[in-house]
LUMDRENLUM-983785 format. One record per residue (C-alpha): residue in one letter; x negated, y, z. Coordinates in steps of 0.05 Angstrom, whole numbers, plus 5000, padded with zeros to 4 digits. Example, Ala and Ser with C-alpha at 12.3 -4.5 7.8 and 13.67 -1.06 7.14 Angstrom:
! LUMDRENLUM-983785
a475449105156;s472749795143;
***
This chain:
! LUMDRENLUM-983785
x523455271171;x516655181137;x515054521179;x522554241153;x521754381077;x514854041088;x517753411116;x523453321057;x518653451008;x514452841043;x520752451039;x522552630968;x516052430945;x517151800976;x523751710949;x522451920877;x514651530869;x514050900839;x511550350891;x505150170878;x499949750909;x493449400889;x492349160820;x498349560785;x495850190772;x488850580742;x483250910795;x483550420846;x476850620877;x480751180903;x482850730954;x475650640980;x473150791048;x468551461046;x464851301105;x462050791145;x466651091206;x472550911164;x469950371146;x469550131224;x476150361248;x479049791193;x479650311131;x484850811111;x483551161181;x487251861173;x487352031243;x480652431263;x480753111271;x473153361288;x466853471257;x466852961196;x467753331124;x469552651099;x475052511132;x478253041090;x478052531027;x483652131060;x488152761105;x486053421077;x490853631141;x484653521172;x480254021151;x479354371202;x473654951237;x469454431268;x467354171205;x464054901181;x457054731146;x456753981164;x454653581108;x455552841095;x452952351055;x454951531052;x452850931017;x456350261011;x453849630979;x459749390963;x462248620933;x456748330878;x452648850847;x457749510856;x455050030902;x459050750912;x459251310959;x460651930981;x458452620995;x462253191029;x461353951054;x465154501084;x465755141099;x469055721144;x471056411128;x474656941156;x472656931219;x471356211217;x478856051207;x479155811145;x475555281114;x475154981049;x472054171048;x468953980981;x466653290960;x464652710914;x465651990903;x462951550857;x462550850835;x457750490798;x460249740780;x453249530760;x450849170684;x454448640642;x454248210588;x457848360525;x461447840480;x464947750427;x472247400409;x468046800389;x463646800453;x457847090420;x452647520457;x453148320435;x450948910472;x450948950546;x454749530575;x457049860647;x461750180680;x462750820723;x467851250759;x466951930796;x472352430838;x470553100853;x474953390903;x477154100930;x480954210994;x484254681048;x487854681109;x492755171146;x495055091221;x502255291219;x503255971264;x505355801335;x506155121330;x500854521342;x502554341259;x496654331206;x498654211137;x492254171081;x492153931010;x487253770967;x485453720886;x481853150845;x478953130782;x477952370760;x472752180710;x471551430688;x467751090645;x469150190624;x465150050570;x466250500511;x472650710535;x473251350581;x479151720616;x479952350650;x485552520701;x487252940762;x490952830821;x493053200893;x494052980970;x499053311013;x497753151088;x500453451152;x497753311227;x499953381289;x495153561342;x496753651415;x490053791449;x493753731530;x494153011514;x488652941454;x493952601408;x494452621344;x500052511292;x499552541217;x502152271144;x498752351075;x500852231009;x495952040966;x494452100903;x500152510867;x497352540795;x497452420720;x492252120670;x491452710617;x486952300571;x487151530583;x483150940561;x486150850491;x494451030481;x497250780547;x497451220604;x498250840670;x499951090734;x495051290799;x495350890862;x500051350892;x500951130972;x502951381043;x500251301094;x501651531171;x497151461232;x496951601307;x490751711356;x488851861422;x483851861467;x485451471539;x486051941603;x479251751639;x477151201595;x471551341534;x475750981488;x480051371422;x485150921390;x487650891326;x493750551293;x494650651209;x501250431172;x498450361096;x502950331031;x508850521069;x511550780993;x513049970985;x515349491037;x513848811001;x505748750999;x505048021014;x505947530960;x505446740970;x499446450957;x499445800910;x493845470942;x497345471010;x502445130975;x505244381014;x506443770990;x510443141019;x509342411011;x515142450961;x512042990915;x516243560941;x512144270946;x514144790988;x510945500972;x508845981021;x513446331064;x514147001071;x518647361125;x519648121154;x513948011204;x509147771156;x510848481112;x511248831177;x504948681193;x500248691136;x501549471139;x498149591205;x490849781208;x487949751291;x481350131304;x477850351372;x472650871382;x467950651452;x465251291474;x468051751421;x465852451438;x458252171457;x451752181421;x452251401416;x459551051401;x461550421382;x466550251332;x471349631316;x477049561271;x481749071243;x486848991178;x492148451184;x493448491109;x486048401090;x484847841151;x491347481120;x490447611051;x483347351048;x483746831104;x480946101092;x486145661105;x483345091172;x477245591167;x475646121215;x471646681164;x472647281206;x476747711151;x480348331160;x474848511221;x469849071220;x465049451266;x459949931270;x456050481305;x453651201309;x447651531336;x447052261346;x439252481345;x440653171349;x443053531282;x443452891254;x447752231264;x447251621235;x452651211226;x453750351202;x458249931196;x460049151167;x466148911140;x467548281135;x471847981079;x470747301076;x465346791085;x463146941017;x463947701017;x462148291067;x460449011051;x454949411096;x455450201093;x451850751116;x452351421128;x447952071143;x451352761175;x447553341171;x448853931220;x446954641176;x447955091231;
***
């Protein structure tokens, strides 16, 4: 009974939200990758269930024992002179059967120049954001069902303007350990703006998302497949500089059909040697690769990779994304074994 009023209240929430994507709603660096593992599998991986306290930022269904008193800390240098990251913990109780995952993530969108209505030099100011999180996870009695949620509290900081607000993820995973799969949908993001910037309140980047892993029988390879803003089916929009033109002066726009929408939900991202003290990662996102692709150009987009090496309680972790030819983003990450 417990795991069917979970599920409807999953499907109310996506009934009853708003869609939202990129661009139309407040936070957006929400929606950042936490760690360079993420980052690798193609982003908006929600699908491991192991040692890593950050992966509870994205599923707090997650959160599970393995993660008691491992520590993480990640650093991206993202697009221009923004850099953010990430640090996480957590801990087990009770026998080691509970465990609470707490975290941080911040963003720091560097200096800039201040000017006037008349183009005139004033002041220069920055901007800043930061998300402390709180979460927990609860395996459902006699079933293979884990259901965790966590808590946000959203501080920002443009200029001289500053907002506070607080927000919630629900998640719930499936784990079935005979055949190391693993099942799961989030929603993300469930909050409200309590003060905002100046008299508007706008609305967080609410989103679902729902994932599937698994590790190959006899082959060192884990792999994962992410549907992302499943709250709205159009994403895509027709870009204006792919626009054609005939010898008569005729332009056609863009077209965009089911398996262009279809598509630019899907996230692909393999784990080589998954388990070991050295693994290889690779990912790829068809809506970043077609969003940012150069049209006659091959620029890579949408791809990412990256590695981890154990060296005993620690592992190291980087990866590269690549955007376009004129932007990547390289991040790194440190775990910390406390035990």
């Amino acid at each position: 009974m417990l795991q069917k009023g979970y599920f409807l209240f999953m499907l109310l929430i996506a009934a009853s939200a708003m869609a939202q994507v990129g661009g139309r709603t407040t936070y957006q660096f929400l929606n950042l990758v936490n760690s360079p593992r993420q980052a690798a599998l193609g982003g908006k991986t929600i699908t491991n269930y192991d040692y890593d306290p950050t992966q509870a930022f994205f599923n707090p269904a997650a959160i599970n024992p393995a993660m008691d008193n491992q520590f993480s800390i990640n650093y991206a240098n993202y697009i221009g002179d923004v850099n953010y990251g990430s640090a996480a913990y957590a801990y087990a109780w009770d026998r080691r059967t509970q465990v609470i995952q707490a975290g941080v993530t911040y963003i720091n969108y560097g200096k800039f120049d201040g000017y006037d209505e008349q183009g005139n030099a004033t002041n220069s100011f920055s901007g800043g954001e930061v998300a402390v999180s709180f979460g927990h996870a609860r395996n459902i009695a006699f079933t293979n069902f884990h259901v965790g949620a966590n808590v946000k509290f959203i501080s920002s900081k443009l200029e001289q303007y500053s907002s506070f607000g607080v927000a919630t993820d629900i998640g719930v995973m499936y784990v079935y350990e005979d055949w190391d799969l693993h099942i799961t949908g989030v929603a993300r993001n469930l909050g409200t703006q309590i003060t905002p910037y100046h008299e508007t309140y706008e609305k967080l980047p609410f989103e679902l998302v729902f994932g599937v892993s698994q590790t190959l029988k006899n082959i060192p390879i884990r792999w994962h497949f992410t549907l992302e803003n499943m709250q709205r089916w159009n994403v895509a929009f027709a870009n204006p500089n792919r626009n054609e033109t005939d010898l008569e002066g005729n332009t056609t726009s863009e077209k965009i059909n089911f398996i262009d929408n279809a598509f630019r939900h899907m996230i692909l991202g393999i784990e080589l040697f998954p388990e070991g003290g050295f693994n290889l990662r690779l990912g790829y996102s068809f809506r970043r690769a077609e969003e940012l692709r150069i049209v006659e150009q091959r620029a890579f987009a949408g791809l990412s990779a990256g590695f981890s090496l154990k060296l005993n309680k620690l592992r190291l972790s980087y990866s590269y994304a690549q955007y376009s030819l004129a932007a990547s983003t390289s991040t790194f990450g440190l775990h910390i074994d406390l035990q």
